[in-house]
MIDOSE-1310 file (N, C-alpha, C; in nm, 2 decimals, decimal comma, always signed):
residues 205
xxxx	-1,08/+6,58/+5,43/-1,19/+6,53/+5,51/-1,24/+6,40/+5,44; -1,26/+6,29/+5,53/-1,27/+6,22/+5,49/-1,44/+6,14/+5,47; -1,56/+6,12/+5,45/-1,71/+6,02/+5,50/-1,65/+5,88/+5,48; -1,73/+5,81/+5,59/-1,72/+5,68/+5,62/-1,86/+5,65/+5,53
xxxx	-1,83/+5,53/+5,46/-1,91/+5,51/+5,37/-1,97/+5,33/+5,39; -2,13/+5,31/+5,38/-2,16/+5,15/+5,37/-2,09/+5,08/+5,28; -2,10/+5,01/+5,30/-2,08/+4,82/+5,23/-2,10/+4,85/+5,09; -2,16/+4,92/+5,00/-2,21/+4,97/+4,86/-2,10/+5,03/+4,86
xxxx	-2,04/+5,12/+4,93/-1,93/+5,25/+4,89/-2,03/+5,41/+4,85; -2,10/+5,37/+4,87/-2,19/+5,49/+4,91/-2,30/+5,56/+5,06; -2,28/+5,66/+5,09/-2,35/+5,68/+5,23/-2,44/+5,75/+5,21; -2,59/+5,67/+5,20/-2,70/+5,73/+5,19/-2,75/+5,82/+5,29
xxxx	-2,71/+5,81/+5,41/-2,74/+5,94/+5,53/-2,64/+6,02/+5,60; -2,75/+6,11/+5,58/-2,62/+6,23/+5,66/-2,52/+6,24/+5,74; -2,39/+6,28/+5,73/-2,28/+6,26/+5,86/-2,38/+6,30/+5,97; -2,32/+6,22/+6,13/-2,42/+6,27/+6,25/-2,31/+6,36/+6,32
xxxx	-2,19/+6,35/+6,29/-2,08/+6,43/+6,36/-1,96/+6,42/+6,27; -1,87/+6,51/+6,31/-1,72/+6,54/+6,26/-1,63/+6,48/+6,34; -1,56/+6,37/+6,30/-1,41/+6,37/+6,43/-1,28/+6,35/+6,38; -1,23/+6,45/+6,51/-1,10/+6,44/+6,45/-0,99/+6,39/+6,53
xxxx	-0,91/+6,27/+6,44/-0,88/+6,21/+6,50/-0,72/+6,21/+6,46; -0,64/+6,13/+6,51/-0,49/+6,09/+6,50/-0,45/+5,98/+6,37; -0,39/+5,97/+6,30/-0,38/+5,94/+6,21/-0,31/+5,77/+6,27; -0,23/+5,78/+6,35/-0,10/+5,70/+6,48/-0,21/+5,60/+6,53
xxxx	-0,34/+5,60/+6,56/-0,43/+5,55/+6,60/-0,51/+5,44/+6,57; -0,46/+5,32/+6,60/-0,57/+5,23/+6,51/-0,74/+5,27/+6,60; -0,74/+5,26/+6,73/-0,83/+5,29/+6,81/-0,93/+5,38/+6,76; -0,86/+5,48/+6,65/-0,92/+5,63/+6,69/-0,99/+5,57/+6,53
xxxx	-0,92/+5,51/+6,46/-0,97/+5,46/+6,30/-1,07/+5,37/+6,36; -1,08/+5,27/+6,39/-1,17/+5,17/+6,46/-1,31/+5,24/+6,49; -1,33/+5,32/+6,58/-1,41/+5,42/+6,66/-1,48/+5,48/+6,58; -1,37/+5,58/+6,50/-1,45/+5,64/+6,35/-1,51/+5,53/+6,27
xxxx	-1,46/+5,45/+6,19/-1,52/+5,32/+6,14/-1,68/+5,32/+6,20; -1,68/+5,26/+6,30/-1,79/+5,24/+6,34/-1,94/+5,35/+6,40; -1,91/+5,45/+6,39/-2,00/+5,56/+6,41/-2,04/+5,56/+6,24; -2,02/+5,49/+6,17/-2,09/+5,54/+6,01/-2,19/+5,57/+6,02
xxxx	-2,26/+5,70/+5,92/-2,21/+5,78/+5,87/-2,10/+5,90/+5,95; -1,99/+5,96/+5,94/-1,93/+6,03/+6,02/-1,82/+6,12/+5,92; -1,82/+6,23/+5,96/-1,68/+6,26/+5,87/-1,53/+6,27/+6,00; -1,50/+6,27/+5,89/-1,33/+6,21/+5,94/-1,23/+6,33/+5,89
xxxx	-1,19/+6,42/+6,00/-1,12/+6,49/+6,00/-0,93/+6,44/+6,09; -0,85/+6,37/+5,97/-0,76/+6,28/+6,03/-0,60/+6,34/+6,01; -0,55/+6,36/+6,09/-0,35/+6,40/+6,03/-0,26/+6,33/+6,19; -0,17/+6,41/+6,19/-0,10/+6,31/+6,26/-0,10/+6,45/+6,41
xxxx	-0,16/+6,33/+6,49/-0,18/+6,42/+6,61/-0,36/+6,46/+6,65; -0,40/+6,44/+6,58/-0,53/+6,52/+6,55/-0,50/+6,67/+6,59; -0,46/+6,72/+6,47/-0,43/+6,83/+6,50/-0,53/+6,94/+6,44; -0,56/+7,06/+6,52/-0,66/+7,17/+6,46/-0,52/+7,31/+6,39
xxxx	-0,54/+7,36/+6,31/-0,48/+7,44/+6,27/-0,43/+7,56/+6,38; -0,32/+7,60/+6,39/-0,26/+7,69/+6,50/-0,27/+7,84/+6,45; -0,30/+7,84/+6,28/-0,32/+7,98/+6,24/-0,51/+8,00/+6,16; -0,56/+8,11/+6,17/-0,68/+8,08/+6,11/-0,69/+8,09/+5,95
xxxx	-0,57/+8,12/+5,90/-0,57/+8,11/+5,73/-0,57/+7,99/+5,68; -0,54/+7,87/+5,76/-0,50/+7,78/+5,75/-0,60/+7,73/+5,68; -0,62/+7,56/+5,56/-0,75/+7,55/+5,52/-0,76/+7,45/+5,58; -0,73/+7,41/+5,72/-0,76/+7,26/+5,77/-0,90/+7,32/+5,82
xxxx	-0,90/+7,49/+5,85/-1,05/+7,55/+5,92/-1,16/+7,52/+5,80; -1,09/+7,56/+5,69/-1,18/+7,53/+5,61/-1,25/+7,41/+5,58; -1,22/+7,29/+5,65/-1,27/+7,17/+5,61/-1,35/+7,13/+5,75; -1,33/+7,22/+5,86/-1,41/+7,26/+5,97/-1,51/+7,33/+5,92
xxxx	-1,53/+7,44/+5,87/-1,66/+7,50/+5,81/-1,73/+7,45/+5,74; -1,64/+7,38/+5,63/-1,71/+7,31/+5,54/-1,85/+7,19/+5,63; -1,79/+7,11/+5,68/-1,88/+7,06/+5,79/-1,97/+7,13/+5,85; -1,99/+7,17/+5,89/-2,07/+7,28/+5,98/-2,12/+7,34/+5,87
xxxx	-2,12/+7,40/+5,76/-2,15/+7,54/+5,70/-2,23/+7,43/+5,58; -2,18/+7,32/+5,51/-2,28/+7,28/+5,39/-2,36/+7,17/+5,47; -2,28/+7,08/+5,54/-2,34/+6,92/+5,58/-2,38/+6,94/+5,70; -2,40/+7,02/+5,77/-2,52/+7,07/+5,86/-2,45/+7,00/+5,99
xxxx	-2,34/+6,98/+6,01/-2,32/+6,87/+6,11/-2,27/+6,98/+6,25; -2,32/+6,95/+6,36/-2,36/+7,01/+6,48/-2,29/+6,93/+6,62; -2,19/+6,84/+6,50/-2,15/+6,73/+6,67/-2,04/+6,74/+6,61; -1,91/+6,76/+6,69/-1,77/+6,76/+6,69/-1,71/+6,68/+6,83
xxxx	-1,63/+6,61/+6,75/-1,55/+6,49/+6,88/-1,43/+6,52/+6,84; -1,36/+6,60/+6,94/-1,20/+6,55/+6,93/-1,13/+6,42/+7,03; -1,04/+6,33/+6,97/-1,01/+6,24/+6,99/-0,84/+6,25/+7,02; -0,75/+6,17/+7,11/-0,65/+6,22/+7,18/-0,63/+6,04/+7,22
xxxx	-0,48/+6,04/+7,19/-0,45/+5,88/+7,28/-0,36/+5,84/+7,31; -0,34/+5,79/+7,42/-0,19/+5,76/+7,48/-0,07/+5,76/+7,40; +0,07/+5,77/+7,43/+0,18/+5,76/+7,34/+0,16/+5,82/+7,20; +0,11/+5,97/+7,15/+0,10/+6,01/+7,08/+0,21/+6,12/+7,06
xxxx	+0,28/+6,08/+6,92/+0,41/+6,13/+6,94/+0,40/+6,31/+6,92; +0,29/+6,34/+6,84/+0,28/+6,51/+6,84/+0,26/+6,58/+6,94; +0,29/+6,57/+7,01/+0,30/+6,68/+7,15/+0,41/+6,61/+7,21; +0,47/+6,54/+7,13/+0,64/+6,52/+7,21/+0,74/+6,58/+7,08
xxxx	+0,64/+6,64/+6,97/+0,76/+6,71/+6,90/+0,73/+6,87/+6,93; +0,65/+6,89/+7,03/+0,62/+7,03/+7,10/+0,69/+7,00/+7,25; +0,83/+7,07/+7,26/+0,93/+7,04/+7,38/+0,83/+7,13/+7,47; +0,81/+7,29/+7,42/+0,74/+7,37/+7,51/+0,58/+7,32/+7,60
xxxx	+0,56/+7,20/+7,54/+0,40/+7,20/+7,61/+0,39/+7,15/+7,73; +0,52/+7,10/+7,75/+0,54/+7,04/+7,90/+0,56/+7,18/+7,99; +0,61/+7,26/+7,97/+0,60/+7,41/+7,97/+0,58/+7,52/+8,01; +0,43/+7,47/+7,97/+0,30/+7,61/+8,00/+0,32/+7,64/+8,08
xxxx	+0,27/+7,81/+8,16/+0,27/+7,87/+8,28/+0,15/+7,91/+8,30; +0,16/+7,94/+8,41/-0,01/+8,00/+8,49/+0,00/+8,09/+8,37; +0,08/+8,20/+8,36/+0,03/+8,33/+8,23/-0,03/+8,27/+8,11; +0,04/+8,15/+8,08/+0,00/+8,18/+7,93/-0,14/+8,04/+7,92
xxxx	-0,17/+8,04/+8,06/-0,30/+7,99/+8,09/-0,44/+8,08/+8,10; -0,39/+8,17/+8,19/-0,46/+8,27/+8,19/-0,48/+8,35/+8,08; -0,42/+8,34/+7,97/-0,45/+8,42/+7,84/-0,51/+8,35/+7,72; -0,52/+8,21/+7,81/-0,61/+8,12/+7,69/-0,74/+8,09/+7,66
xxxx	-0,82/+8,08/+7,60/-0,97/+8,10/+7,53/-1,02/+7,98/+7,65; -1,11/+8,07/+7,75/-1,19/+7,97/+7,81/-1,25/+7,86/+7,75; -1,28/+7,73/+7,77/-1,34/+7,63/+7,73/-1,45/+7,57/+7,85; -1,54/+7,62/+7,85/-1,64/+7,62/+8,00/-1,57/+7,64/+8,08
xxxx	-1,56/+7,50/+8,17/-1,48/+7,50/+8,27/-1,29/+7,48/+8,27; -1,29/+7,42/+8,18/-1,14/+7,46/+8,17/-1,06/+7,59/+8,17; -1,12/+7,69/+8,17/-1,05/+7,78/+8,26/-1,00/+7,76/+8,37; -1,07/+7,68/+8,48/-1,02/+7,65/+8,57/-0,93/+7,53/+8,63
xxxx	-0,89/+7,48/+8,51/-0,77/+7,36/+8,52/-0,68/+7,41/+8,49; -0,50/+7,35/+8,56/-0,36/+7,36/+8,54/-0,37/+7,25/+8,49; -0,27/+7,32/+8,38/-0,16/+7,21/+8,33/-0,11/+7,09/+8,36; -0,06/+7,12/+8,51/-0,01/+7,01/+8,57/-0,09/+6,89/+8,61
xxxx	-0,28/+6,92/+8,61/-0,37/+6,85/+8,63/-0,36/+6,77/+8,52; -0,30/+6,82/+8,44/-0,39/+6,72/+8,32/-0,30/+6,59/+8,32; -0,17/+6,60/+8,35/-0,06/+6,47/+8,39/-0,01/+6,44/+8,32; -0,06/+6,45/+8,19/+0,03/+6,33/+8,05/+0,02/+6,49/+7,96
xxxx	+0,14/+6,41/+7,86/+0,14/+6,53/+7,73/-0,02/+6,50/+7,65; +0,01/+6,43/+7,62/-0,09/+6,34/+7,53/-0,24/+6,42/+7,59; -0,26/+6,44/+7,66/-0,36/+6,49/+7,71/-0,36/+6,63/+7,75; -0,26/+6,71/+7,75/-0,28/+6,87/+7,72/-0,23/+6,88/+7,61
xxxx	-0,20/+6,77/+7,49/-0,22/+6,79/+7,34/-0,39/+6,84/+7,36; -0,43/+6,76/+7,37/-0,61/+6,70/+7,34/-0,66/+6,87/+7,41; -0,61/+6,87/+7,47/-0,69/+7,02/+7,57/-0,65/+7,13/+7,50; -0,51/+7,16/+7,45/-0,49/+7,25/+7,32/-0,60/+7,23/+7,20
xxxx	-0,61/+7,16/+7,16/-0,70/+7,15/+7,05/-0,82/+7,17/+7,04; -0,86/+7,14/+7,19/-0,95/+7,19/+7,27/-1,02/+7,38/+7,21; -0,91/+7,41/+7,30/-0,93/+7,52/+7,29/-0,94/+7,59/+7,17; -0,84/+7,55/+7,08/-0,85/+7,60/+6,93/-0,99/+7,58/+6,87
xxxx	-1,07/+7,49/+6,87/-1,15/+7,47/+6,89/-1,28/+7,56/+6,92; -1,24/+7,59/+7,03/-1,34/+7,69/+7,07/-1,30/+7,85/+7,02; -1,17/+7,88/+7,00/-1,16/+8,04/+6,97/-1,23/+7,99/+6,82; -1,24/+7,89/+6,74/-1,26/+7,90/+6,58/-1,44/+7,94/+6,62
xxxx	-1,45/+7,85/+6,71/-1,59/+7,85/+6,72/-1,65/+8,01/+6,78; -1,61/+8,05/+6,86/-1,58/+8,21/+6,91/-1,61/+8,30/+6,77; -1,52/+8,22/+6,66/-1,54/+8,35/+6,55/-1,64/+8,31/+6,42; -1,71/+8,23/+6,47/-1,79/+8,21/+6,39/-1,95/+8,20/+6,43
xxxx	-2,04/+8,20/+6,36/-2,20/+8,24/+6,40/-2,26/+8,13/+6,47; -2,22/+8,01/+6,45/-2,28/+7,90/+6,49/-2,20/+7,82/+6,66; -2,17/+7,95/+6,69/-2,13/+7,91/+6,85/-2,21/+7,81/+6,94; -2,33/+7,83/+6,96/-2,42/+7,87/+7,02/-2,51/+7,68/+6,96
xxxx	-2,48/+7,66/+6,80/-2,52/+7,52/+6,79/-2,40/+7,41/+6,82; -2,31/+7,43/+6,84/-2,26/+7,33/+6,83/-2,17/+7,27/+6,92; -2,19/+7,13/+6,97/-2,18/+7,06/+7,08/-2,02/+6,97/+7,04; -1,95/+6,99/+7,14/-1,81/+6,97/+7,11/-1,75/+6,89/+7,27
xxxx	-1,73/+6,75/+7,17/-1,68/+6,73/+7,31/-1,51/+6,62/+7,30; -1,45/+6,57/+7,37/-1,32/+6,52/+7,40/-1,31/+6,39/+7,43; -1,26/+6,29/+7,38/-1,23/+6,18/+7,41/-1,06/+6,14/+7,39; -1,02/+6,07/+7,54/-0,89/+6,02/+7,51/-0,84/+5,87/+7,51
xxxx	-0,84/+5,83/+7,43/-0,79/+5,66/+7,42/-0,65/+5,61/+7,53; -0,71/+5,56/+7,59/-0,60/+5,50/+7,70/-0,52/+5,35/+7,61; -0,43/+5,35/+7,49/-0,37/+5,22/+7,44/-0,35/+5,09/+7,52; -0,26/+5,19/+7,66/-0,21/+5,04/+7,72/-0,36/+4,97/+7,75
xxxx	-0,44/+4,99/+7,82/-0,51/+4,96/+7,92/-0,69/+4,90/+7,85; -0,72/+5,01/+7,76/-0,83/+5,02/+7,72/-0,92/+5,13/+7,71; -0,92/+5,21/+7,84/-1,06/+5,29/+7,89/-1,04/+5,42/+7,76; -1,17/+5,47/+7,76/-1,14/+5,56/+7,70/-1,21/+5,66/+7,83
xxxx	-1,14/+5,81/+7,82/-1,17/+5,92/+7,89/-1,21/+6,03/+7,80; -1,31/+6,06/+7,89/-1,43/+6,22/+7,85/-1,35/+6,34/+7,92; -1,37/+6,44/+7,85/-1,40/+6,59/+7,90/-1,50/+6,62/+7,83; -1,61/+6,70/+7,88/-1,59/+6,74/+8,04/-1,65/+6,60/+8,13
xxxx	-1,62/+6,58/+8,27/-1,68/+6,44/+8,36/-1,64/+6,55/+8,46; -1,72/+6,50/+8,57/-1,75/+6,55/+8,70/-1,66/+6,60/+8,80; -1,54/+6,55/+8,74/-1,41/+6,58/+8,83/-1,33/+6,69/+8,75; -1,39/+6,71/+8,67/-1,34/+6,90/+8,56/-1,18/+6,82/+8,51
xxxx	-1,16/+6,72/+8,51/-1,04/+6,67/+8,45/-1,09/+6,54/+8,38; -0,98/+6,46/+8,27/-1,00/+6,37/+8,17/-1,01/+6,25/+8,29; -1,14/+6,17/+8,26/-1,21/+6,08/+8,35/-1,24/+5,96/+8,28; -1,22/+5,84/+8,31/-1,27/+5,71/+8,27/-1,42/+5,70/+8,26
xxxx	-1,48/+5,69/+8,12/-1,60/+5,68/+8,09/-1,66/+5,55/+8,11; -1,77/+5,53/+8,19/-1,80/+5,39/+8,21/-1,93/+5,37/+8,07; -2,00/+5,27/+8,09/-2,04/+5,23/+7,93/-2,18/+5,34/+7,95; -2,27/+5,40/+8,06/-2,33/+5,48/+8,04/-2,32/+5,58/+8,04
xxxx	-2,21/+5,67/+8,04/-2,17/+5,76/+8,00/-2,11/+5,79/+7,85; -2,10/+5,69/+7,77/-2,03/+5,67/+7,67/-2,19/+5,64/+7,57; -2,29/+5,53/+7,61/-2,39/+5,54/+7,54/-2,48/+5,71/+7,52; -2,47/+5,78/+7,65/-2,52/+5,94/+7,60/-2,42/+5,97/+7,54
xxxx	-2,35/+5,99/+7,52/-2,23/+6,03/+7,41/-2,29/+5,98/+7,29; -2,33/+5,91/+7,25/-2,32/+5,81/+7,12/-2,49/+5,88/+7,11; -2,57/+5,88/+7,19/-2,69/+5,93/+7,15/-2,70/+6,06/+7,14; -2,65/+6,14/+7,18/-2,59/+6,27/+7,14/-2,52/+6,26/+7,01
xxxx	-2,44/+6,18/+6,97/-2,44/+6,20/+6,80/-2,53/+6,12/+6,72; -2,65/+6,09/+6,76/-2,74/+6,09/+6,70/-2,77/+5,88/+6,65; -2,73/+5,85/+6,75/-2,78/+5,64/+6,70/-2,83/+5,65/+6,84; -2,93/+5,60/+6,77/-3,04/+5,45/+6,88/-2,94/+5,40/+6,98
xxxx	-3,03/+5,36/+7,10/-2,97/+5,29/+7,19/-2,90/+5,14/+7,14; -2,98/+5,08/+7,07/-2,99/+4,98/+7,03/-2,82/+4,96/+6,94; -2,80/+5,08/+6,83/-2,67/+5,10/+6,72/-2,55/+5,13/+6,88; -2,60/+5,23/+6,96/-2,46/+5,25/+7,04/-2,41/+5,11/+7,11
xxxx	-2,51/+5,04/+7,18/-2,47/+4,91/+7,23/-2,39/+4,82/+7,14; -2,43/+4,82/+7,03/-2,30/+4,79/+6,96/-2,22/+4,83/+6,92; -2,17/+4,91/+6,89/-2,07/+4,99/+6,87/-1,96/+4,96/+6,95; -2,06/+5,01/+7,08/-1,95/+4,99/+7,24/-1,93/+4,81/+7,25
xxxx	-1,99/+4,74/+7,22/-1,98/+4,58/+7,19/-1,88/+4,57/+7,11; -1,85/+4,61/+7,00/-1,76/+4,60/+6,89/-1,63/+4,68/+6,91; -1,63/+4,76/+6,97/-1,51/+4,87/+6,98/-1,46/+4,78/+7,12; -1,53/+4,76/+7,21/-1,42/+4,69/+7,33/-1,37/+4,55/+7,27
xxxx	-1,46/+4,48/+7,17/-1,39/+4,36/+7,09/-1,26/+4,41/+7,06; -1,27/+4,51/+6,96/-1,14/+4,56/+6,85/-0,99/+4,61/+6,99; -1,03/+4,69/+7,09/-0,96/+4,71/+7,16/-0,90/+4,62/+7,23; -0,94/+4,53/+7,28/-0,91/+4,40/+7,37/-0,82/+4,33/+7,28
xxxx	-0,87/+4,31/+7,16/-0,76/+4,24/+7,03/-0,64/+4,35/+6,97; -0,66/+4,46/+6,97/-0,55/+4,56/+6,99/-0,37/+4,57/+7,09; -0,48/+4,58/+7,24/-0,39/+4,54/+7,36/-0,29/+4,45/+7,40; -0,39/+4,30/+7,32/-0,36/+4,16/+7,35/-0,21/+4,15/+7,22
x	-0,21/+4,23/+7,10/-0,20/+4,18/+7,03/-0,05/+4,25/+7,03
């Protein structure tokens, strides 16, 4: 795990959230970058551990359990090759949907809704996500939410949005997001100023 650190190389204030992002991703580095203070939970895929002995959980708890951090973003973005080295996830059946750890309302989405791999990667992880959270005491504090980087194009998409599937976030839906992990209206406006800069020069480039 990684903290995003000031200009000194030291971060005098507390992480405001945990994210975990794709390693493949300049967008998803960018994004993190700019939410400083933040920790950085980073491999290739943004992947959560598939077994619980695993100690990638451990650096999940660690978050939560010493640094008090109560905001979790998983991040997910087009043309991401780890769910194209999972042949089965194109796959899934109603069964082995129905035997998967509700995530609010995603219990009630198929597979086939979700359209892209890249994005029932992001809804696996999802889930994993919540069974860890399921087994642990702090269910109940902690706010967990989904973002998926559109490369070609720009937009970035939320779960959960109003249509129970991954949705193009417009900039005030994205500023509660940002105030939800804890910056001023004032730090989000930039952020979102500076990240559609870095993306625009991404696309173009």
């Amino acid at each position: 795990m990684k903290r995003n650190q000031n200009n000194e190389g030291i971060s005098h204030n507390p992480a405001n959230a945990l994210l975990v992002t794709c390693s493949e991703s300049a967008l998803h580095t960018a994004f993190a970058t700019l939410l400083d203070p933040a920790c950085i939970y980073q491999n290739f895929g943004g992947t959560l551990p598939a077994g619980w002995s695993d100690s990638g959980w451990g650096t999940v708890d660690y978050a939560i359990q010493q640094l008090g951090i109560r905001r979790i973003v998983l991040c997910g973005h087009s043309h991401c090759r780890a769910p194209m080295m999972q042949p089965a996830i194109s796959q899934i059946d109603s069964a082995a949907v129905a035997s998967a750890t509700p995530v609010n309302s995603l219990d009630r989405l198929t597979f086939d809704e979700v359209g892209v791999r890249s994005q029932l990667w992001l809804v696996k992880q999802m889930r994993r996500l919540s069974s860890f959270l399921d087994r642990s005491a702090h269910r109940a504090d902690i706010f967990s939410y989904a973002l998926w980087f559109d490369e070609d194009r720009g937009p970035i998409f939320t779960w959960p949005s109003t249509t129970e599937r991954f949705a193009p976030a417009d900039d005030a839906e994205l500023l509660r997001l940002l105030s939800l992990l804890g910056l001023s209206r004032e730090r989000a406006e930039d952020v979102l100023t500076r990240f559609e800069e870095f993306s625009h020069l991404s696309i173009s480039g």
